[in-house]
C-alpha positions as CSV (number, residue, x, y, z in Angstrom):
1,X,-24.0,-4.9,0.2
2,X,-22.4,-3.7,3.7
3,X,-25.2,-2.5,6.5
4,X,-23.9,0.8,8.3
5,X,-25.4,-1.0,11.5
6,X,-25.6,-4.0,12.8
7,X,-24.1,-7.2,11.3
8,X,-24.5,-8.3,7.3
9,X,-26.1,-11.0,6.2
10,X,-22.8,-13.4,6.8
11,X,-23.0,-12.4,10.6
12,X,-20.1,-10.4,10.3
13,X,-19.5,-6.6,11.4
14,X,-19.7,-3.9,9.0
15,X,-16.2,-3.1,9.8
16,X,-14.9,-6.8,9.1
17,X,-16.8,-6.7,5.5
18,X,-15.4,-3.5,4.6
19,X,-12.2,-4.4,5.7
20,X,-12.4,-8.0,3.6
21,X,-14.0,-5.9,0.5
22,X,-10.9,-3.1,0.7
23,X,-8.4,-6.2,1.3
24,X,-10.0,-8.1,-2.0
25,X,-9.6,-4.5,-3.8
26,X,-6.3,-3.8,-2.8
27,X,-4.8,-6.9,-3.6
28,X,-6.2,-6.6,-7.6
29,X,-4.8,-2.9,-7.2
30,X,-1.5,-4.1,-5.4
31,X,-0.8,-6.5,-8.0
32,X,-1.4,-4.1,-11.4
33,X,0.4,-1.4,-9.6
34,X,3.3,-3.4,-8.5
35,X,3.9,-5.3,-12.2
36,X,3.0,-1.9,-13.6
37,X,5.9,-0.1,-11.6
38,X,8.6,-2.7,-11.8
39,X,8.7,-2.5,-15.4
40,X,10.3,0.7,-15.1
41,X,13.6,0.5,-14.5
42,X,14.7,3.3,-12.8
43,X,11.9,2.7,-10.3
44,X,13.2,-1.2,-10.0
45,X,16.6,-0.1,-9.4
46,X,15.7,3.1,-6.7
47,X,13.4,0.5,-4.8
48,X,16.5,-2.5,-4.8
49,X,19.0,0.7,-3.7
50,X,16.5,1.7,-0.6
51,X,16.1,4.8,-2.3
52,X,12.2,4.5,-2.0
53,X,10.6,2.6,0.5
54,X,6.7,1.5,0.8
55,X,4.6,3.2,3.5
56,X,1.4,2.6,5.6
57,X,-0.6,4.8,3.6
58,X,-0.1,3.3,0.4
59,X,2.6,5.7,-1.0
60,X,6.5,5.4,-1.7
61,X,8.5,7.6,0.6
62,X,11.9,8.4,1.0
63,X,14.5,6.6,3.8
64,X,16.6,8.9,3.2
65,X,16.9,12.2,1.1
66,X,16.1,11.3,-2.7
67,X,17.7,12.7,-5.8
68,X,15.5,14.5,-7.6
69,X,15.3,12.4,-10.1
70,X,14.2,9.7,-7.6
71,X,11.7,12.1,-6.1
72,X,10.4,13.1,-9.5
73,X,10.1,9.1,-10.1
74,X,8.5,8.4,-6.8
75,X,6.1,11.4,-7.2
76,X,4.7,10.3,-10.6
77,X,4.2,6.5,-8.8
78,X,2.2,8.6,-5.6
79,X,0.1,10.9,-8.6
80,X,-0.8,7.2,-10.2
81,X,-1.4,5.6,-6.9
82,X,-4.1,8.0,-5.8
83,X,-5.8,7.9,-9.2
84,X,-6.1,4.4,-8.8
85,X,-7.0,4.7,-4.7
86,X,-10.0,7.4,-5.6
87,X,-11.5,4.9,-8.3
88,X,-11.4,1.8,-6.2
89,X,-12.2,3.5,-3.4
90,X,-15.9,4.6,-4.9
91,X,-16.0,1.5,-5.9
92,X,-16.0,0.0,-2.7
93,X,-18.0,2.9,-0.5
94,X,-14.7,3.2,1.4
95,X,-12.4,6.5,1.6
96,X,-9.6,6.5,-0.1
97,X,-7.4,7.1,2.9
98,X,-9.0,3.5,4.1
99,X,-8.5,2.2,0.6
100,X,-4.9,3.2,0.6
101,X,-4.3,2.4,4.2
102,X,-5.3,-1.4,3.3
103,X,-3.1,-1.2,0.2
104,X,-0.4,0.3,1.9
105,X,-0.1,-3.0,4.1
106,X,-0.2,-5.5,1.3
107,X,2.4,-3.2,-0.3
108,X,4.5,-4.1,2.6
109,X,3.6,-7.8,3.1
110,X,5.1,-8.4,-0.6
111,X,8.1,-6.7,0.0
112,X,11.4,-8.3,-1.4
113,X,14.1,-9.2,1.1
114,X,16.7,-6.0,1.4
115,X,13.8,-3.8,0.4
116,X,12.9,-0.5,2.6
117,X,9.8,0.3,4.2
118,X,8.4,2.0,7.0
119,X,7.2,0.5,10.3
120,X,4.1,1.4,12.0
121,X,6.6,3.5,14.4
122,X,7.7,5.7,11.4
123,X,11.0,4.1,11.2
124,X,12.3,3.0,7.9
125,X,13.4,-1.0,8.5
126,X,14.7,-3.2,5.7
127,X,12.8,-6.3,4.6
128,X,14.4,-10.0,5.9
129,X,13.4,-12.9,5.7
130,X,11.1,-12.7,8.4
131,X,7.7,-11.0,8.2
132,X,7.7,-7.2,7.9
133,X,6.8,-5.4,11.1
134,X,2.9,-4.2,10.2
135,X,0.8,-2.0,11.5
136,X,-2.2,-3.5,13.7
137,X,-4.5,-2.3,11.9
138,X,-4.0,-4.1,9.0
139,X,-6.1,-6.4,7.6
Protein backbone atom coordinates (compact mmCIF):
# COMPACT_ATOMS: atom_id res chain seq x y z
CA UNK A 1 0.00 0.00 0.00
CA UNK A 2 1.58 3.58 -1.02
CA UNK A 3 1.79 6.29 2.12
CA UNK A 4 0.64 9.82 0.78
CA UNK A 5 3.66 11.07 3.03
CA UNK A 6 6.66 10.11 3.93
CA UNK A 7 8.46 7.05 2.62
CA UNK A 8 6.78 3.28 2.29
CA UNK A 9 7.79 0.56 4.00
CA UNK A 10 10.74 -0.31 1.27
CA UNK A 11 12.28 3.26 2.10
CA UNK A 12 11.22 4.48 -1.08
CA UNK A 13 9.14 7.80 -1.90
CA UNK A 14 5.53 7.68 -2.59
CA UNK A 15 6.27 9.01 -5.91
CA UNK A 16 8.94 6.28 -6.82
CA UNK A 17 6.25 3.46 -5.72
CA UNK A 18 3.60 4.88 -7.64
CA UNK A 19 5.63 5.35 -10.45
CA UNK A 20 7.09 1.42 -10.23
CA UNK A 21 3.15 0.27 -9.59
CA UNK A 22 1.90 2.41 -12.92
CA UNK A 23 5.16 1.07 -14.73
CA UNK A 24 4.21 -2.76 -13.63
CA UNK A 25 0.52 -1.83 -14.84
CA UNK A 26 1.28 -0.40 -17.92
CA UNK A 27 3.56 -2.82 -19.10
CA UNK A 28 0.58 -5.87 -18.59
CA UNK A 29 -1.65 -3.06 -20.36
CA UNK A 30 1.12 -2.24 -23.08
CA UNK A 31 1.53 -5.72 -23.92
CA UNK A 32 -2.53 -6.83 -24.34
CA UNK A 33 -3.07 -3.57 -26.13
CA UNK A 34 -0.25 -3.87 -28.47
CA UNK A 35 -0.95 -7.84 -29.50
CA UNK A 36 -4.64 -6.82 -29.32
CA UNK A 37 -4.06 -3.88 -32.03
CA UNK A 38 -1.54 -5.57 -34.30
CA UNK A 39 -3.93 -8.25 -35.13
CA UNK A 40 -5.81 -5.82 -37.07
CA UNK A 41 -4.56 -5.23 -40.15
CA UNK A 42 -5.34 -2.12 -41.23
CA UNK A 43 -3.98 -0.74 -37.99
CA UNK A 44 -0.55 -2.87 -38.67
CA UNK A 45 -0.27 -1.55 -42.02
CA UNK A 46 -1.30 2.55 -40.95
CA UNK A 47 1.39 2.19 -37.98
CA UNK A 48 4.34 0.45 -40.64
CA UNK A 49 3.09 3.51 -43.25
CA UNK A 50 3.69 6.34 -40.37
CA UNK A 51 0.19 7.05 -40.72
CA UNK A 52 -0.30 6.77 -36.84
CA UNK A 53 2.34 7.38 -34.52
CA UNK A 54 2.49 6.64 -30.54
CA UNK A 55 2.35 9.69 -28.26
CA UNK A 56 3.39 10.61 -24.62
CA UNK A 57 0.07 10.40 -23.39
CA UNK A 58 -0.74 7.01 -24.26
CA UNK A 59 -2.71 7.66 -27.47
CA UNK A 60 -2.00 7.20 -31.33
CA UNK A 61 -1.84 10.50 -33.13
CA UNK A 62 -1.44 11.52 -36.52
CA UNK A 63 2.22 12.76 -38.25
CA UNK A 64 0.64 13.90 -40.72
CA UNK A 65 -3.11 14.41 -41.82
CA UNK A 66 -4.96 10.84 -41.68
CA UNK A 67 -7.57 9.50 -44.07
CA UNK A 68 -10.50 9.09 -42.49
CA UNK A 69 -10.44 5.85 -42.46
CA UNK A 70 -7.14 5.95 -40.56
CA UNK A 71 -8.66 8.50 -38.21
CA UNK A 72 -11.81 6.42 -37.73
CA UNK A 73 -9.16 3.34 -36.98
CA UNK A 74 -7.02 5.33 -34.77
CA UNK A 75 -10.04 6.84 -32.85
CA UNK A 76 -11.58 3.38 -32.07
CA UNK A 77 -7.73 2.34 -30.67
CA UNK A 78 -7.81 5.94 -28.38
CA UNK A 79 -11.87 5.00 -27.26
CA UNK A 80 -10.27 1.34 -26.18
CA UNK A 81 -7.15 2.76 -24.74
CA UNK A 82 -8.88 4.99 -22.25
CA UNK A 83 -11.35 2.23 -21.22
CA UNK A 84 -8.51 0.21 -20.37
CA UNK A 85 -6.43 3.55 -18.71
CA UNK A 86 -9.69 4.39 -16.34
CA UNK A 87 -9.75 0.58 -15.12
CA UNK A 88 -6.08 0.21 -14.42
CA UNK A 89 -5.92 3.43 -13.27
CA UNK A 90 -8.50 2.76 -10.11
CA UNK A 91 -6.78 -0.09 -9.85
CA UNK A 92 -3.65 1.46 -9.02
CA UNK A 93 -5.01 4.89 -7.03
CA UNK A 94 -3.32 6.76 -9.92
CA UNK A 95 -5.13 9.12 -12.54
CA UNK A 96 -5.58 8.00 -15.59
CA UNK A 97 -3.74 10.87 -17.25
CA UNK A 98 -0.62 9.40 -14.94
CA UNK A 99 -1.59 5.86 -15.91
CA UNK A 100 -1.54 6.81 -19.58
CA UNK A 101 1.40 9.10 -19.35
CA UNK A 102 3.44 5.86 -18.01
CA UNK A 103 1.95 3.81 -20.80
CA UNK A 104 2.43 6.22 -23.25
CA UNK A 105 6.38 5.87 -22.75
CA UNK A 106 6.51 2.12 -22.82
CA UNK A 107 4.40 2.49 -26.02
CA UNK A 108 7.32 4.31 -27.36
CA UNK A 109 10.28 2.26 -25.83
CA UNK A 110 8.79 -0.86 -27.95
CA UNK A 111 8.52 0.89 -31.01
CA UNK A 112 9.68 -0.93 -34.27
CA UNK A 113 12.49 0.59 -36.29
CA UNK A 114 10.82 2.97 -39.13
CA UNK A 115 7.81 3.44 -36.81
CA UNK A 116 6.53 7.20 -35.93
CA UNK A 117 6.18 8.74 -32.71
CA UNK A 118 6.28 11.86 -31.07
CA UNK A 119 9.17 13.29 -28.99
CA UNK A 120 8.81 14.97 -25.80
CA UNK A 121 9.24 18.36 -28.02
CA UNK A 122 6.03 17.53 -29.95
CA UNK A 123 7.82 16.55 -33.01
CA UNK A 124 7.01 13.46 -34.82
CA UNK A 125 10.61 11.39 -35.19
CA UNK A 126 10.85 7.97 -36.78
CA UNK A 127 12.13 5.05 -34.70
CA UNK A 128 16.05 3.78 -35.55
CA UNK A 129 17.88 1.66 -34.16
CA UNK A 130 18.91 3.74 -31.43
CA UNK A 131 16.77 4.42 -28.43
CA UNK A 132 13.66 6.64 -28.98
CA UNK A 133 14.05 10.14 -27.70
CA UNK A 134 11.70 9.98 -24.21
CA UNK A 135 10.35 12.26 -22.26
CA UNK A 136 12.08 12.74 -18.74
CA UNK A 137 9.61 11.92 -16.94
CA UNK A 138 9.33 8.66 -17.78
CA UNK A 139 9.70 5.92 -15.75
Amino acid sequence: MLKIFGLTASGRSPLTAMAGALTLGALTLSGAASAQQQRDPAYAAARSAGQVGEKVDGYLGYPSTPSPEVRRLADDINIKRRAIYAEKAAEQHATVEQYAFTTGCLLISKTAVGEKYQAPDGSWQTRTAAPPLRDSRCP
